[in-house]
LUMFI-716607 format. One line per 8 residues: number of its first residue (from 0); their letters; for each residue x, y negated, z negated of N, C-alpha, C. Coordinates in Angstrom, 2 decimals, padded with zeros to 5 digits. Example, Ala and Ser with C-alpha at 12.3 -4.5 7.8 and 13.67 -1.06 7.14 Angstrom:
<nodes>
0> as> 013.19/005.69/-007.80/012.30/004.50/-007.80/013.20/003.30/-007.80; 012.85/002.25/-007.08/013.67/001.06/-007.14/012.90/-000.03/-007.87 .
</nodes>
This chain:
<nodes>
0> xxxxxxxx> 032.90/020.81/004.31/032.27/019.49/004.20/033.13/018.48/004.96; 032.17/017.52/005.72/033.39/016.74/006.46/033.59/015.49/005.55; 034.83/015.21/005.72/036.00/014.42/005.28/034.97/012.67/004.78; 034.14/012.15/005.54/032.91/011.52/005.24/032.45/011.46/004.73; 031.55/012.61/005.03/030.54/012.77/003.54/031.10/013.02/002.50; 031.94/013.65/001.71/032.64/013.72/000.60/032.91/012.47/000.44; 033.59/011.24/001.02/033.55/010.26/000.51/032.33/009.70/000.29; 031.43/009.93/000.97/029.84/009.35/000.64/029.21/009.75/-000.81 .
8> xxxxxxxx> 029.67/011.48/-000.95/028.84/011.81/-002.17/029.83/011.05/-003.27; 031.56/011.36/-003.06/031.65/010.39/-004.36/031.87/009.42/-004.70; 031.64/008.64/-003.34/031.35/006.75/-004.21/029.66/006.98/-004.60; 028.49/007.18/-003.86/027.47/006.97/-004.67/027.06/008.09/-005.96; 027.69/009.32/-006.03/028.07/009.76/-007.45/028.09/008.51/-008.83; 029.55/008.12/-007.91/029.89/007.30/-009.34/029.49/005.79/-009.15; 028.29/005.76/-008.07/027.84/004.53/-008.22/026.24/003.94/-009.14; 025.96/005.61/-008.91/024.69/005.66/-009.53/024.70/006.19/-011.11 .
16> xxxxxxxx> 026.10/006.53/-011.72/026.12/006.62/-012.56/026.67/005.71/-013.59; 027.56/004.88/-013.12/027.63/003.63/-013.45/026.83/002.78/-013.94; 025.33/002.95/-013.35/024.83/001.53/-013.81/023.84/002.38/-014.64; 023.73/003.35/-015.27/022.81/003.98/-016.04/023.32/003.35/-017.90; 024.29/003.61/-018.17/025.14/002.89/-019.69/024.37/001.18/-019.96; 024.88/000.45/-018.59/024.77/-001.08/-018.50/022.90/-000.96/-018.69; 022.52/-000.16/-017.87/020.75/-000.45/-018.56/020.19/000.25/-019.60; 021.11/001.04/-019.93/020.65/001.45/-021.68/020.93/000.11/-022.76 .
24> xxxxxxxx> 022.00/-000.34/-022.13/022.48/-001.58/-023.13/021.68/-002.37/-023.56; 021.68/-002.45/-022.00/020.73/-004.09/-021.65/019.47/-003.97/-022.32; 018.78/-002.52/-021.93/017.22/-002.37/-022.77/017.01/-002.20/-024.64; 018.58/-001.70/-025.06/018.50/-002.14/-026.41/018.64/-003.60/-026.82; 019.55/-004.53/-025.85/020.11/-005.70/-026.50/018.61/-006.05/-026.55; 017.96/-006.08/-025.82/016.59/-007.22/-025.25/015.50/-006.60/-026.34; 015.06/-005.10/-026.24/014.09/-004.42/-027.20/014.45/-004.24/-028.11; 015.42/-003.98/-028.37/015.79/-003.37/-029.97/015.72/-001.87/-029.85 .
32> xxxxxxxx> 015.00/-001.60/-031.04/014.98/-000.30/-031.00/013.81/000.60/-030.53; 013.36/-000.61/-029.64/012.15/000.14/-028.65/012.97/000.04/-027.05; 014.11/-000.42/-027.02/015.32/-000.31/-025.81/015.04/000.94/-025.42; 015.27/002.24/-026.13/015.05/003.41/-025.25/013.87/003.90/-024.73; 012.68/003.21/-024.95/011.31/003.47/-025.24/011.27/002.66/-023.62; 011.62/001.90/-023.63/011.99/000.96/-022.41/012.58/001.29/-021.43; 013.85/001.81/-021.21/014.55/002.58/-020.52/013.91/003.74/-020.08; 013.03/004.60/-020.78/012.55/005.70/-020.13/011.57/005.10/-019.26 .
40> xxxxxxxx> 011.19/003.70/-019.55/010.16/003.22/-018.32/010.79/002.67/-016.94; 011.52/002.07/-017.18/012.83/001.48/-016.49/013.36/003.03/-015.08; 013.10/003.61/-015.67/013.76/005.09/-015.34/012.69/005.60/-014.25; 011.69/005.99/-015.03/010.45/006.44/-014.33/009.85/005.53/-013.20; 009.78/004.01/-013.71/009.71/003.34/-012.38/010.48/003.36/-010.87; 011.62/003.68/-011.72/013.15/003.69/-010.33/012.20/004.99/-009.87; 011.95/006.42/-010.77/011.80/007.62/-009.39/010.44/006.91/-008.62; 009.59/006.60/-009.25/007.96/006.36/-008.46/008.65/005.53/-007.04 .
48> xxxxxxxx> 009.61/004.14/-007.27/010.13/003.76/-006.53/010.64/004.31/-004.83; 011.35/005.47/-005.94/012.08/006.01/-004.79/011.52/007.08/-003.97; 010.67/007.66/-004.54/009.27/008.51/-003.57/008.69/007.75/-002.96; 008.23/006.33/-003.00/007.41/005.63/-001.99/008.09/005.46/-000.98; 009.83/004.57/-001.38/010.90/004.81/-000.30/010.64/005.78/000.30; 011.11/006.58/000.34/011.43/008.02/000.96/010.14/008.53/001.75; 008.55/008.13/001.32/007.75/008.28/002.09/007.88/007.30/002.97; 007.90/006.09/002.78/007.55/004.64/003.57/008.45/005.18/004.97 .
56> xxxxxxxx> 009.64/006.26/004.62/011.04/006.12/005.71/010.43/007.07/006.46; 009.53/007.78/005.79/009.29/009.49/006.82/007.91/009.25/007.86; 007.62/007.77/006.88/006.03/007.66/007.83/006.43/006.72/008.79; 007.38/005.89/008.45/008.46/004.91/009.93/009.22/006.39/010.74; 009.73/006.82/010.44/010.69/007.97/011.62/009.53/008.56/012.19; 008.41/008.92/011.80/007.14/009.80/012.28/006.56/008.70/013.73; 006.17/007.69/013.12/005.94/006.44/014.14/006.72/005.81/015.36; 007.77/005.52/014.99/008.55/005.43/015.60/010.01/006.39/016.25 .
64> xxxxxxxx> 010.27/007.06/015.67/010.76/008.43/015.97/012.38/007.48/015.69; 012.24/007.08/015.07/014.06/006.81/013.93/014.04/006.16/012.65; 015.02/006.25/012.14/014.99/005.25/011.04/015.30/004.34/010.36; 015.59/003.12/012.05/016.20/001.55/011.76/015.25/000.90/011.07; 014.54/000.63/011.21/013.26/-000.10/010.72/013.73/-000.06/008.84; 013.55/001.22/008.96/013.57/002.03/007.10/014.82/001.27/006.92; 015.97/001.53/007.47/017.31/001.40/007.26/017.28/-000.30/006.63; 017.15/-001.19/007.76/016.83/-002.21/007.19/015.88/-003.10/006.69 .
72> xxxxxxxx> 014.78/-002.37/006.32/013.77/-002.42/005.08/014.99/-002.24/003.56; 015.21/-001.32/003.47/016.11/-000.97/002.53/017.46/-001.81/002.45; 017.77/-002.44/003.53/018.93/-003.44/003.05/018.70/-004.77/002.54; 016.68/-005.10/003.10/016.11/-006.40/002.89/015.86/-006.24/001.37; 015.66/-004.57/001.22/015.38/-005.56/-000.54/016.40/-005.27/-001.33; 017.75/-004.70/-001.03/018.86/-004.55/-001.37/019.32/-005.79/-001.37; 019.10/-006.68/-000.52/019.73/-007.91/-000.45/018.72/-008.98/-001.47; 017.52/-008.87/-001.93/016.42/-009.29/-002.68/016.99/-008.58/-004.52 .
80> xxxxxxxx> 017.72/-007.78/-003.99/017.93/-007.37/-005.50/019.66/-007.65/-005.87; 019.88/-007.94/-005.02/021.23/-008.98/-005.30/021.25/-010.66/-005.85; 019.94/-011.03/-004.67/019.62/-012.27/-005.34/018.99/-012.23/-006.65; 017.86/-011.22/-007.31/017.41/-011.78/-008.20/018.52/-011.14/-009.16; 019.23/-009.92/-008.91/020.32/-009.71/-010.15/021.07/-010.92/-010.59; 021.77/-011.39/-009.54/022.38/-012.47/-009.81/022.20/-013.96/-010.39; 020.94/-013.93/-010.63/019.76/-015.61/-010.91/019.88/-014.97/-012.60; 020.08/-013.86/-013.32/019.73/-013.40/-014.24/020.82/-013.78/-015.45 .
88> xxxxxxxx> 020.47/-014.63/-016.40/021.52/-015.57/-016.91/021.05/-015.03/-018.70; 022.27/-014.98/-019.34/021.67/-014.88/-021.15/021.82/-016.10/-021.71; 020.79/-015.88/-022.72/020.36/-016.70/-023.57/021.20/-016.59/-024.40; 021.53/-017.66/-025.42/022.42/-018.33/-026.50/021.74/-018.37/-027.76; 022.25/-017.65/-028.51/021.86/-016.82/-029.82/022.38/-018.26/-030.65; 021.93/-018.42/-031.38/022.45/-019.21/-032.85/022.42/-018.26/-034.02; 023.84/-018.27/-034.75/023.83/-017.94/-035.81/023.13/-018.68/-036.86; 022.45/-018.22/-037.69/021.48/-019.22/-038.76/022.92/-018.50/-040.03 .
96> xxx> 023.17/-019.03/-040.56/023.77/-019.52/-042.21/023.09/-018.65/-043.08; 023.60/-017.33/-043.73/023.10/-016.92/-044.20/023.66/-017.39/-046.09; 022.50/-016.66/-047.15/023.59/-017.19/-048.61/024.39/-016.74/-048.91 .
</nodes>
């Protein structure tokens, strides 16, 4: 394996596994205990996602015979999902006084 790709497989290894914990969290803090009920949707959307990707890239390389276009399609909404991650702010709980 060249010296590259091994670094490729294990930063996105442990990049894609990383954020799997933080959206289990996130889908309990917000649902409760329909969070995992949520997450398996959360989940299933990402693969449907990523098959359209992956077609959208094969029917651009077919057309055009490469895959810049795809390449930065995929950084435009990489960069769309930076902005809206980042706009994403929590709400402020009040403790109510219990007896």
């Amino acid at each position: 394996m060249q010296p590259p790709l091994f670094i490729f497989v294990v930063i996105y290894g442990l990049d894609w596994v990383a954020t799997v914990p933080p959206t289990v969290a996130l889908c309990r803090e917000i649902f409760g205990k329909d969070g995992p009920i949520v997450f398996g949707w959360v989940f299933a959307s990402h693969q449907v996602g990523a098959a359209i990707a992956a077609t959208a890239a094969g029917v651009i390389r077919d057309q055009t015979g490469q895959y810049t276009a795809a390449w930065f399609g995929a950084a435009g909404l990489c960069l769309v999902a930076a902005v809206v991650s980042a706009t994403i702010t929590r709400r402020k709980t009040i403790a109510l006084a219990g007896p």
